[in-house]
N, C-alpha and C positions, 0 to 999 in steps of 0.2 A: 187659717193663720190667726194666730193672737195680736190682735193690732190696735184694737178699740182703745181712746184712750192715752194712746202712742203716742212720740213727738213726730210731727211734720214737718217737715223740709222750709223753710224760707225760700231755698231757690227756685221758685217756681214763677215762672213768667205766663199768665194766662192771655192770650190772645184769641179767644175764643170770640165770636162777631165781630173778626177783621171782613171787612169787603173789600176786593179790588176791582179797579176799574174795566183788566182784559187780562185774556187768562195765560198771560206772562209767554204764548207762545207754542205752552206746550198739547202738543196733540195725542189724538188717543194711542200710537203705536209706541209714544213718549212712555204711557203713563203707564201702558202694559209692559215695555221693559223696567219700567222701574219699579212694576209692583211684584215681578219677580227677582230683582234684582237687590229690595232694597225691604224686600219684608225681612224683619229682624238683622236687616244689614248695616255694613259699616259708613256707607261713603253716599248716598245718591248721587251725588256731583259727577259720578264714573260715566250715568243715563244722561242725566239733568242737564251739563255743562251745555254752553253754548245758547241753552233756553235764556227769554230775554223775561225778566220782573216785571211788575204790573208798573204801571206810568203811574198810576195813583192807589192807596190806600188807606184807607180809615176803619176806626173798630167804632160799633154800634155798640148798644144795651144788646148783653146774651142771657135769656132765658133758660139755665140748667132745670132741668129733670131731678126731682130726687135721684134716682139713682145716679145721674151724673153726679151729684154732689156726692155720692157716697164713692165714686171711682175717683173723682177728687181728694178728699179727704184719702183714700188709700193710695194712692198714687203718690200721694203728699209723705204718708209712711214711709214706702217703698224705698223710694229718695231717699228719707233720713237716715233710714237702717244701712244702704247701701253708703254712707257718709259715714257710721259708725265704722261699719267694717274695713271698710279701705282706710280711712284713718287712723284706726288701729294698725293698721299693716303697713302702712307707711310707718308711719312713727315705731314699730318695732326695724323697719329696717334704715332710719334715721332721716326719712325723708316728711315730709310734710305735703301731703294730702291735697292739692285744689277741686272740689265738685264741679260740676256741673251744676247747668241751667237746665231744669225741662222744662219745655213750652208746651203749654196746651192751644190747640188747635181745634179749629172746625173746619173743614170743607178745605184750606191751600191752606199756603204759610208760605212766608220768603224766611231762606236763610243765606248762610254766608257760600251754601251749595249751590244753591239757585231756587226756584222758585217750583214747590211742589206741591199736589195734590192728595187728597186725603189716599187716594185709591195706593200710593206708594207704600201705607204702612209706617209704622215707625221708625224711627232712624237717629244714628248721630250724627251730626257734621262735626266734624274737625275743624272744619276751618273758624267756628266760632263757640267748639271745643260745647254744645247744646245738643238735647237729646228733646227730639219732636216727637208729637204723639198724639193723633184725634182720636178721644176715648171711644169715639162711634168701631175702632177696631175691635174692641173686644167683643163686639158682637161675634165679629168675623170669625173670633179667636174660636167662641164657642161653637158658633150654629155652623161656619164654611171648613173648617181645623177642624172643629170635634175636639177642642182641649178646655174644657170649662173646669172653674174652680178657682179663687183666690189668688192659690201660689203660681196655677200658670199665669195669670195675670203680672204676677210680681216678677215672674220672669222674663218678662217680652222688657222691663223696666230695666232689671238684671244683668240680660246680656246686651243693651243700651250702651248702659252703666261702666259694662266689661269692656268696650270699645274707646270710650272714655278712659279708662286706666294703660288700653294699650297706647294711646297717646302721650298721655305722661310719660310715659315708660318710653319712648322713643318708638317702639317696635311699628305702630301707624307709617312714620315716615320712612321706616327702612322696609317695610312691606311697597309701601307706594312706588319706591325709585329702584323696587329691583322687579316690579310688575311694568314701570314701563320700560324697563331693558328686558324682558322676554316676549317670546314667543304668544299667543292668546292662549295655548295651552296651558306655556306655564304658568300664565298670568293669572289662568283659571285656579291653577292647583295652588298657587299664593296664597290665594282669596278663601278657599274652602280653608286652609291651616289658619290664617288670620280670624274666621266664623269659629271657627271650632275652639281655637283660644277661648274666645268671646264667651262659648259657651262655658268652658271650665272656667272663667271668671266669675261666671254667673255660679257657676257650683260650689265655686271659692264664699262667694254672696253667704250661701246656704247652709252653708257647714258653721261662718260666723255668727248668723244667726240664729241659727241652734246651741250652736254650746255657749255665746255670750247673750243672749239676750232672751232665749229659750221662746219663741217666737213662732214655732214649727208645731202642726198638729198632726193626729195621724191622718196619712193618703196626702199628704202636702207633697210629699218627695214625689210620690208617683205621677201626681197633677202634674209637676214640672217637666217629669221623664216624658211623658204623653204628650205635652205641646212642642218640647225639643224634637220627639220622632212626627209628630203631624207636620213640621214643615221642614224635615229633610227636601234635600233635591230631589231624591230616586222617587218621593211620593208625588211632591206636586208637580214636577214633572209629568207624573203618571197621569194625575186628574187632569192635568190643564193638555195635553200633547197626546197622550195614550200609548206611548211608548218612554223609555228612559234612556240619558244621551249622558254615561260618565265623564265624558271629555268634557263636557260644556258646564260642570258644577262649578258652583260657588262657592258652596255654603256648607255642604258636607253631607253625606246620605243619614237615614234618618239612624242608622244603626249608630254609624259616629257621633251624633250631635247628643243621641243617647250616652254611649258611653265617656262622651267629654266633659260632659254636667258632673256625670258621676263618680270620674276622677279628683276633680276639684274640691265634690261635697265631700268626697270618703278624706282625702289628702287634705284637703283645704290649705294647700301651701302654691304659691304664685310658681316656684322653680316644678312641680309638676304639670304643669299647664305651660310647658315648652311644646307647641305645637312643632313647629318649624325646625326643630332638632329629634323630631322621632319619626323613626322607620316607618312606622305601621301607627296610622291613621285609624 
């Protein structure tokens, strides 16, 4: 990606050597539903609720890593481009754009979800409408995923980003109150159409970025496609369990999260990324 140079976001909140006192409650069976629940997911608060916040907090002096600084500084990008695009899109459809905050993080973070650990992965909350992130994931993204490269990086921000917009949009809260009037099935099949949104938002991201800002190099598109299919359900499912359970998805198999980016990037228009009104997923 072309990025050097770019403008970075203001919203960025670093909380990076927060200490807490005790670890808010949540235990290992916590953290593993929520690190498959809530990588590149919408809501942790679905695991998390109930977990209780640490009694005390304080941020120390934190020693970044060059390279941290440079996932910094790109991160800081990511943000702003995704601020361009959406605010161009609002503002063609007469609305006006609010961002998001992303938080950087090490090791836990409290948000308006509850209180979470790194192992959960990235996330937005809604309830304080912030998108969390300890860069120590992209390792994961790379060496445990197998999706290395820039643009997948920008996408784990992307379809954040994309969760964020369905909030504006209402669609967040009308997900939420028709999940808790279903079944766990259907509440399951909700969630994967709500991800897969996500991810055409993210493709929405992609398409803006290219044709206004011209920002995209070659194998960027593919980078993305690749991180979108390394964490379908049917995969990590696969790694993590050894067999695949379609009833129990969330998030959408890797076939779909592939071709949801790639409707958004080709279309780049918000009314094709009606997940919830199409047949065939």
């Amino acid at each position: 990606m072309r990025w050097e140079g770019r403008r970075e976001s203001s919203n960025i909140e670093d909380r990076r050597g927060m200490r807490f006192g005790r670890a808010g409650g949540i235990g290992l069976g916590t953290i593993v539903l929520a690190l498959v629940a809530a990588y590149f997911g919408v809501d942790p608060s679905v695991v998390l609720q109930g977990t209780q916040p640490s009694q005390q907090a304080e941020q120390g002096p934190y020693n970044e890593s060059a390279e941290e600084a440079d996932l910094r500084h790109f991160v800081g990008f990511v943000l702003a481009d995704t601020e361009d695009a959406w605010g161009a899109i609002f503002a063609a459809a007469g609305r006006t754009y609010e961002p998001p905050t992303l938080v950087l993080f090490s090791g836990a973070v409290e948000s308006a979800c509850g209180f979470a650990q790194a192992a959960v992965g990235p996330f937005y909350c809604p309830g304080d409408r912030k998108v969390y992130i300890d860069l120590s994931f992209y390792q994961d993204l790379q060496k445990r995923f197998g999706a290395p490269g820039d643009f997948a990086q920008a996408y784990v921000v992307a379809h954040e980003v994309g969760h964020h917009v369905q909030t504006l949009l209402g669609i967040s809260e009308r997900s939420t109150a028709a999940r808790q009037r279903a079944s766990e099935a259907e509440a399951n099949a909700l969630s994967v159409r709500q991800e897969l949104q996500a991810d055409c938002f993210a493709g929405i991201w992609a398409h803006n970025a290219d044709r206004s800002r011209q920002v995209l190099e070659a194998g960027d598109v593919e980078e993305g496609l690749n991180a979108a299919a390394a964490i379908g359900d049917d995969r990590l499912q696969k790694q993590s369990q050894g067999y695949v359970s379609p009833e129990s998805f969330t998030h959408g198999s890797s076939e779909q999260r592939v071709r949801w980016f790639k409707r958004g990037f080709e279309q780049g228009k918000v009314d094709a990324c009606d997940t919830f009104a199409s047949r065939d997923l």
